[in-house]
C-alpha positions in Angstrom: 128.4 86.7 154.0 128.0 88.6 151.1 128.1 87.6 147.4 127.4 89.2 143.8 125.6 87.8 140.4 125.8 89.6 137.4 122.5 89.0 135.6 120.3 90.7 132.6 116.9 92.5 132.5 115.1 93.7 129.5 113.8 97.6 128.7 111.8 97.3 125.4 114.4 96.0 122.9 117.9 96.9 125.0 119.1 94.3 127.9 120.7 96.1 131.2 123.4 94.7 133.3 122.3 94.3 137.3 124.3 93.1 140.1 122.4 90.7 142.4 123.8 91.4 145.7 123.0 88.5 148.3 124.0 89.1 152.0 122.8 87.0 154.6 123.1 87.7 158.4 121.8 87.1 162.4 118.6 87.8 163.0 115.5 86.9 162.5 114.5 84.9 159.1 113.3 87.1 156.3 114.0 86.9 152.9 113.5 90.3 151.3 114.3 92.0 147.7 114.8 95.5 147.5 115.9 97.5 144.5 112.5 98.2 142.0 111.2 94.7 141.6 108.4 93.9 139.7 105.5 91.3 141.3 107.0 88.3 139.5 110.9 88.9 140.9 109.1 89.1 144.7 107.4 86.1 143.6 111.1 84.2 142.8 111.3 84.0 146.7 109.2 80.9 147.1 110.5 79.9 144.2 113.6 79.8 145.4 113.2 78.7 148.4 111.9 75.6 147.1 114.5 74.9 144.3 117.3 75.1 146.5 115.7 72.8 149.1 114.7 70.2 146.1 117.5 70.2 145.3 119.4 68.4 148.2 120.7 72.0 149.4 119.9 73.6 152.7 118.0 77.3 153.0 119.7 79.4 155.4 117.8 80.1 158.3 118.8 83.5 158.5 118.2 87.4 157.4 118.9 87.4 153.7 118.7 90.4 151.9 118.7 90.8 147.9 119.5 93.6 146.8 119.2 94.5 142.2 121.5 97.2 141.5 121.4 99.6 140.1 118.1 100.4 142.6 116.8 102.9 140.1 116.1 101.1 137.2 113.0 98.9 137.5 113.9 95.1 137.2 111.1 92.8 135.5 111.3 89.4 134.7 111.6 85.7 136.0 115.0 85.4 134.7 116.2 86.6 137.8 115.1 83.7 139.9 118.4 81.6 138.7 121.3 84.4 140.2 119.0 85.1 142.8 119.2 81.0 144.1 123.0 81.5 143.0 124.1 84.3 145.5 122.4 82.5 148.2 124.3 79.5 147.9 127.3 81.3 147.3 127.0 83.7 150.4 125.7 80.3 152.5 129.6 78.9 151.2 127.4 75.9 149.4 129.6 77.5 146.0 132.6 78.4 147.4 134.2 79.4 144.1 133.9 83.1 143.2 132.0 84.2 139.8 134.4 85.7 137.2 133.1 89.2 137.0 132.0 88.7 133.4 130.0 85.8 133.5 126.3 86.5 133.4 123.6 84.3 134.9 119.5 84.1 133.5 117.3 81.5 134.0 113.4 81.0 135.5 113.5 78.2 138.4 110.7 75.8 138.7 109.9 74.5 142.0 112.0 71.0 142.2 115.3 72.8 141.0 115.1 72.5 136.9 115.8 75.9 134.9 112.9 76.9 132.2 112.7 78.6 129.2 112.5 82.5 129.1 111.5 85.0 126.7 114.2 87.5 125.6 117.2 85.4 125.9 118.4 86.3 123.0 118.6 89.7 123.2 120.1 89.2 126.3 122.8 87.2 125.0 123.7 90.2 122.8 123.3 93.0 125.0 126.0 91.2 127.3 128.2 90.5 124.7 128.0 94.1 123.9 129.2 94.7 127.4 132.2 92.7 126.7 131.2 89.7 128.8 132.7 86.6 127.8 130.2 83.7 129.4 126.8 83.7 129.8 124.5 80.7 131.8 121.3 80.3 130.0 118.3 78.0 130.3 119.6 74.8 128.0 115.9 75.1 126.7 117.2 79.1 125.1 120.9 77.2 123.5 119.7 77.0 120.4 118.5 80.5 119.7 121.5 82.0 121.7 124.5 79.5 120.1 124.6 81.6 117.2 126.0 85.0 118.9 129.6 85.3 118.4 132.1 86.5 120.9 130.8 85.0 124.1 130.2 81.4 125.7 126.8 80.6 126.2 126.9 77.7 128.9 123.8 75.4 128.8 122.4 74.3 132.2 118.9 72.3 132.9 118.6 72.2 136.9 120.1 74.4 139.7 122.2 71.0 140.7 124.1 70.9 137.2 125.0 74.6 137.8 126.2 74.1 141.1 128.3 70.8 140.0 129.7 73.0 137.2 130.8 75.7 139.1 132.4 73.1 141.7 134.2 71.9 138.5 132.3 68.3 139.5 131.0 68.6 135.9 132.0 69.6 132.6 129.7 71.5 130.5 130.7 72.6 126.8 129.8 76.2 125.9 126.9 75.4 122.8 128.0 77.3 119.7 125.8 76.8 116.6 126.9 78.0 113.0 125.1 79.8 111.1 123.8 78.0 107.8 121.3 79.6 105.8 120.6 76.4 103.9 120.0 74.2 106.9 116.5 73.3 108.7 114.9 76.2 105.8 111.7 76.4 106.4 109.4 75.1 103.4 106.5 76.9 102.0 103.0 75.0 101.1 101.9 77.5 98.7 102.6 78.7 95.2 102.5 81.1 92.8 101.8 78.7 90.5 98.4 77.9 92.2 97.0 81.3 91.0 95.1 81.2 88.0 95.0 84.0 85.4 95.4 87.5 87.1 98.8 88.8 84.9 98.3 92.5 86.1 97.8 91.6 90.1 100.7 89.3 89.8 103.1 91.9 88.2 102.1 94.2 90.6 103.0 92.0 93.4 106.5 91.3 91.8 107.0 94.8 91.5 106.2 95.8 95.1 108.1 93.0 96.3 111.0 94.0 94.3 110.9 97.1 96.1 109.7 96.5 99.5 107.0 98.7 98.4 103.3 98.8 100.5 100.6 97.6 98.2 96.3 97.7 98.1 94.3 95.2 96.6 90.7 97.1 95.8 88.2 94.3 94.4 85.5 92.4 94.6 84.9 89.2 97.2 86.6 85.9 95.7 89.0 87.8 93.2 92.1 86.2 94.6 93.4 89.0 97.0 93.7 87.0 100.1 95.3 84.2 98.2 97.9 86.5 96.3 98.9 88.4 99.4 99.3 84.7 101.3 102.2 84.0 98.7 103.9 87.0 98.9 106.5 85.7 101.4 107.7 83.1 98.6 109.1 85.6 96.7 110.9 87.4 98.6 114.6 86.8 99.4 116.0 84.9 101.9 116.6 86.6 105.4 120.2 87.1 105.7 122.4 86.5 109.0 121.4 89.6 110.4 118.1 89.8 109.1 117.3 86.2 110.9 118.9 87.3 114.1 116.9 90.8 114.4 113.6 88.8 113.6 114.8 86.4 116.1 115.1 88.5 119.0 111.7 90.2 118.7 110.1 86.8 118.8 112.1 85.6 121.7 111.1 88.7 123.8 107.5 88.4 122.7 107.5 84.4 123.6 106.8 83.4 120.3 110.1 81.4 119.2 108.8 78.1 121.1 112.7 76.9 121.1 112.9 76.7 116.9 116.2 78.3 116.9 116.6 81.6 114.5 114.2 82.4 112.3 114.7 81.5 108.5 111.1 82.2 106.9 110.0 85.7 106.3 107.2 86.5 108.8 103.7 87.1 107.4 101.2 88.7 110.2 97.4 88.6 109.2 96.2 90.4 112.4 92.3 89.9 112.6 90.0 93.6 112.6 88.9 93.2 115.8 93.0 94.1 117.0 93.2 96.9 119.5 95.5 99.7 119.2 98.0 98.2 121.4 98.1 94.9 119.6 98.9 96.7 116.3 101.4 99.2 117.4 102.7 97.2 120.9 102.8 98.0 124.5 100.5 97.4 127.3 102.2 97.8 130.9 105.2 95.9 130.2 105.6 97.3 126.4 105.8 94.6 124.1 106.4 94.6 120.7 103.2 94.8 118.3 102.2 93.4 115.0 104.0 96.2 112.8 106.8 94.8 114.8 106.4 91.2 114.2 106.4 91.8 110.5 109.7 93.1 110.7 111.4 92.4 107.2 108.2 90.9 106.0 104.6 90.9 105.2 101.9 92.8 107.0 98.2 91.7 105.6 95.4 93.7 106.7 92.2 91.7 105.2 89.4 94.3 104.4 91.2 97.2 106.1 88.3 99.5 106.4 86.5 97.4 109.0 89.8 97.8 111.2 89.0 100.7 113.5 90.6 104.0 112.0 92.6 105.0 115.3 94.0 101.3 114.6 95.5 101.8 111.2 96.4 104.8 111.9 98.9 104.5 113.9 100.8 102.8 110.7 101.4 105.7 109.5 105.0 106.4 111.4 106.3 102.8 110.6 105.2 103.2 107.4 107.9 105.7 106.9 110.4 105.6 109.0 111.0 102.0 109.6 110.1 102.0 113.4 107.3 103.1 116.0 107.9 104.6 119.2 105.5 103.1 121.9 105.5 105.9 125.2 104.7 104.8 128.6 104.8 106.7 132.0 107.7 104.6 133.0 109.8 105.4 129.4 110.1 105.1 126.0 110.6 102.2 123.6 111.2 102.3 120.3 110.8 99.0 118.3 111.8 98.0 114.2 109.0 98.0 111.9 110.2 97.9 108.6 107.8 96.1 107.1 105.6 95.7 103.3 102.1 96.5 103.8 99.8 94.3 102.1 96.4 95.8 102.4 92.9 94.7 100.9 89.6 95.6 100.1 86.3 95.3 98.6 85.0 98.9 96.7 81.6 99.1 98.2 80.2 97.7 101.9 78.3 94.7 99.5 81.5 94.6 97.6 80.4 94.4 94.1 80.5 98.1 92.9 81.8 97.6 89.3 81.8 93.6 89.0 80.6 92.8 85.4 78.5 89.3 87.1 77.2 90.9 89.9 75.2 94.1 90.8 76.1 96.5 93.6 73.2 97.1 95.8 74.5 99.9 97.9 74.0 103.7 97.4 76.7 106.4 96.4 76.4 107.7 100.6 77.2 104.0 101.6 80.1 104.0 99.5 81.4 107.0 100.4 81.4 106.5 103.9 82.9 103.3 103.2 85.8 104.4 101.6 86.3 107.3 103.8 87.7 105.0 106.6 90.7 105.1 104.6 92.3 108.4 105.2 94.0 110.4 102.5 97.2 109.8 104.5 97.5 106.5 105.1 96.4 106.1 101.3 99.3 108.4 100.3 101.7 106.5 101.9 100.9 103.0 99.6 103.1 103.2 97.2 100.9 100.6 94.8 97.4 101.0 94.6 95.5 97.9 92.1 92.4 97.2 90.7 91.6 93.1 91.2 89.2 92.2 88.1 87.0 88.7 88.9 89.1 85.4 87.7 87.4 84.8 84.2 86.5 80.8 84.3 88.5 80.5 80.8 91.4 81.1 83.0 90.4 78.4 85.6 90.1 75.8 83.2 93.2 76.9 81.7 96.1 73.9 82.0 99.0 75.9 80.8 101.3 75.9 83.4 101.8 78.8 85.5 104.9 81.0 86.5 106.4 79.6 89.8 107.2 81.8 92.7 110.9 79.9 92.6 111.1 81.6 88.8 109.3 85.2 90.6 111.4 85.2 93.1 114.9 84.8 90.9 113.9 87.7 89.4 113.3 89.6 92.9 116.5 88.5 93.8 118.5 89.9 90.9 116.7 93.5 91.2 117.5 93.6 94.9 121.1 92.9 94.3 121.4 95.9 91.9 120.0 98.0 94.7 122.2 96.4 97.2 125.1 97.8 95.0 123.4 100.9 94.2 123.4 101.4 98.2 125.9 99.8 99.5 127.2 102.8 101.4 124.0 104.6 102.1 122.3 102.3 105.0 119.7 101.5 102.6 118.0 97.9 101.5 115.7 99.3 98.8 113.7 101.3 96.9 111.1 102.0 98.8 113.5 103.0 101.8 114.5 106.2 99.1 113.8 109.9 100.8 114.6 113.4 100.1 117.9 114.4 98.4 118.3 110.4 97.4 115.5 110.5 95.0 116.8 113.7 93.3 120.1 111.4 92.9 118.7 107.7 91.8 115.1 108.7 90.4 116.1 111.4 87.6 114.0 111.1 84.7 114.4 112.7 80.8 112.1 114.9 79.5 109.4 112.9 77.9 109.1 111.4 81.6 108.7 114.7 83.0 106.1 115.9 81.1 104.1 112.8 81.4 104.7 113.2 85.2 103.5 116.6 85.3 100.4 115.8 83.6 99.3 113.3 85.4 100.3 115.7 88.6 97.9 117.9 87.5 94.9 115.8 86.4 95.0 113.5 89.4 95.4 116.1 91.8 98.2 114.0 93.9 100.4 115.2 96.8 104.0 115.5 96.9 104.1 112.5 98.5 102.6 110.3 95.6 104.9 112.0 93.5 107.9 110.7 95.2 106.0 107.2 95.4 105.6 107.0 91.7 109.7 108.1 90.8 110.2 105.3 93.2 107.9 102.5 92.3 109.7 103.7 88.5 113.0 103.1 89.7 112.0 99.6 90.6 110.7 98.6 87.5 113.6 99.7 86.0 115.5 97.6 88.1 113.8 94.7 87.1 114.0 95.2 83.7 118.3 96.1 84.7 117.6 99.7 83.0 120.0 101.6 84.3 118.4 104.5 83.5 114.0 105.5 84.3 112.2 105.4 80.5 108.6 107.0 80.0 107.6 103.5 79.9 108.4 102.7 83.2 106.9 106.2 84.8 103.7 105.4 82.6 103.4 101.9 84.4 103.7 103.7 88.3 101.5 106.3 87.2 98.3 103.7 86.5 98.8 101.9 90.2 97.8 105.5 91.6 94.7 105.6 89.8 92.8 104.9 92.8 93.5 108.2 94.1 91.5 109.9 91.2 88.3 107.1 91.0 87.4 107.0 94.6 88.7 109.2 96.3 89.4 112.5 94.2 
């Protein structure tokens, strides 16, 4: 007999529909799978074999042939396991009742008949649903993260048994439907801006490139707060919204990091430690995988003392940094991941790290330092929009008790700039400043005269590219939109010019 399973496999990001054909004939037993499966779909055969006989169900002692269609697109993944048990019973006439042609099965099996967890659910949930099915049978282990996709019935089932009682109509299982409530189950946050001492220009800086999504450097010596600013940057930024949640959401569940918590509500903040390889920053490997620039997705990527990260590492920022996405290219395709992403980056000024600290003296010589600094490249410094000096904590400020601003009173403030460039954008695709390029700066970065000139001094004197240029109008128009100036003052060009004066101290 001969029965068919539609089921879901995973290419980078994008889910695929495949048929699971099962036929089963005379001959001699064999149980083969044909049609580009990886090792751990040839694997599912024992698998199987022992699920459906733990089960209380008998194994056909006969030729059974799987075949995945379509045959040339290379299938990968246990999730297969749970339609390929499924077309065997149904072509052994154990389920005698046909599958509707848009219901879609995924699940792993474990060896006494129970259906695990697996990693991409989600975005195979949507990727069916995008192909107009209308049911889908997932792991009940994957409900939560998949109740929240509109459109289609996501049917929860723990064992092989309770599928085949279901479709028998022996049992009645609810489709599992979870709305959306950004309030609910909101993840907490254990740090403060409050808790930072002193430090008024580091901390306006930080409000300004979170305002605008816009990549930052911390340049200064060891124990002058950088780690612990860049920590709290995630409290004041605004919420995720619906969409934002559910993008984050699938990248985790296909990198098999969600551990069953439902969507994500909490901005992610990756600190990825120096010793990260290429692969691990940018993603791939032989069943690509999405990286670190990728887990930051709509949040915070820290890179602690960036020159001691090896330079073909942070190089390959560069393309996220602009375009919101990095292409990963393997011999078997190419995959494209999100990345958009605010690049928190820090640093000490000299290998000892106390080259200009007023308490401490710098032991190294002018070559150490300059081959120090040159691990940053010109490039990837161009493409930081905020570049800031981090003076020592003065102990008057330590033993200060005034109360510090909170990051619940920061982030109000975040939240009211981002809504004017919501509106300001609405129709353009475009979240926020930072996200600004070509003919949309001429249009929302004009500056009067008095600006200009300044501008075009500083141009000159601190030799910058045309890409710092178009960093500082931007970095302007966020102030601006803090302070709700509709239009960009000199004042507010004046206060983007000094964040690049790195450019002309270290490396001009």
């Amino acid at each position: 007999m001969l029965s068919k399973i539609k089921t879901c496999v995973l290419y980078g990001l994008e889910g695929y529909e495949v048929d699971v054909e099962t036929d089963i004939s005379g001959g001699m037993p064999v149980f083969n799978i044909v049609g580009l499966p990886d090792i751990s779909i040839r694997e599912s055969k024992e698998r199987v074999r022992s699920a459906i006989k733990n089960s209380g169900y008998s194994f056909p002692v006969s030729r059974i042939t799987v075949n995945l269609a379509p045959a040339n697109l290379k299938k990968e993944g246990s999730q297969i396991d749970l339609p390929i048990a499924l077309g065997i019973l149904c072509a052994s006439k154990i389920v005698e009742k046909d599958m509707e042609d848009k219901t879609c099965v995924i699940g792993e099996l474990s060896l006494d008949g129970r259906i695990t967890a697996i990693d991409g659910a989600l975005a195979m949930v949507i990727a069916m649903r995008n192909n107009n099915f209308t049911k889908i049978i997932v792991p009940s282990e994957n409900k939560r993260e998949c109740g929240v996709i509109e459109g289609i019935d996501v049917i929860p089932v723990e064992s092989l048994k309770d599928l085949v009682c279901y479709l028998k109509g022996f049992k009645h299982i609810e489709p599992y439907r979870v709305i959306y409530d950004d309030t609910e189950n909101k993840e907490e946050f254990t740090e403060d801006f409050s808790e930072i001492k002193g430090q008024p220009g580091l901390k306006r800086a930080v409000e300004i490139a979170a305002a605008g999504m816009h990549n930052i450097l911390f340049l200064g010596s060891p124990g002058s707060g950088k780690t612990m600013i860049a920590q709290r940057i995630p409290t004041i930024l605004p919420d995720l919204t619906f969409d934002e949640s559910l993008e984050v959401t699938k990248i985790y569940s296909i990198s098999g990091l969600l551990n069953n918590k439902g969507l994500i509500k909490k901005r992610p903040f990756r600190s990825p430690h120096h010793t990260s390889s290429r692969a691990a920053m940018a993603g791939g490997g032989s069943k690509p995988s999405p990286g670190e620039v990728s887990l930051s997705h709509y949040g915070v990527l820290f890179l602690d003392e960036i020159p001691e990260f090896p330079k073909n590492v942070i190089e390959v920022l560069r393309q996220p940094m602009e375009d919101g996405n990095i292409s990963v290219s393997r011999a078997n395709g190419s995959f494209t991941f999100p990345a958009k992403f605010m690049m928190v980056a820090s640093m000490n000024p000299c290998p000892c790290g106390y080259l200009g600290d007023p308490s401490h003296e710098c032991s190294c010589n002018q070559s150490q330092i300059n081959k120090y600094l040159s691990k940053i490249s010109g490039p990837l410094l161009n493409r930081i929009d905020i570049q800031i000096e981090v003076s020592p904590v003065k102990y008057e400020d330590l033993k200060n008790n005034k109360p510090e601003e909170s990051s619940a009173e920061i982030k109000g403030r975040i939240i009211k700039s981002r809504d004017i460039q919501k509106k300001r954008y609405e129709n353009l695709g475009i979240l926020t400043n930072s996200e600004l390029s070509g003919k949309y700066i001429s249009r929302y970065c004009k500056i009067n005269k008095s600006s200009e000139r300044l501008l075009r001094d500083a141009f000159e004197r601190l030799g910058l590219s045309a890409r710092a240029y178009n960093k500082i109008l931007k970095v302007a128009r966020t102030i601006a939109d803090l302070e709700a100036s509709e239009n960009i003052e000199t004042v507010h060009i004046a206060e983007a010019i000094q964040y690049r004066s790195l450019d002309r101290k270290y490396w001009r």
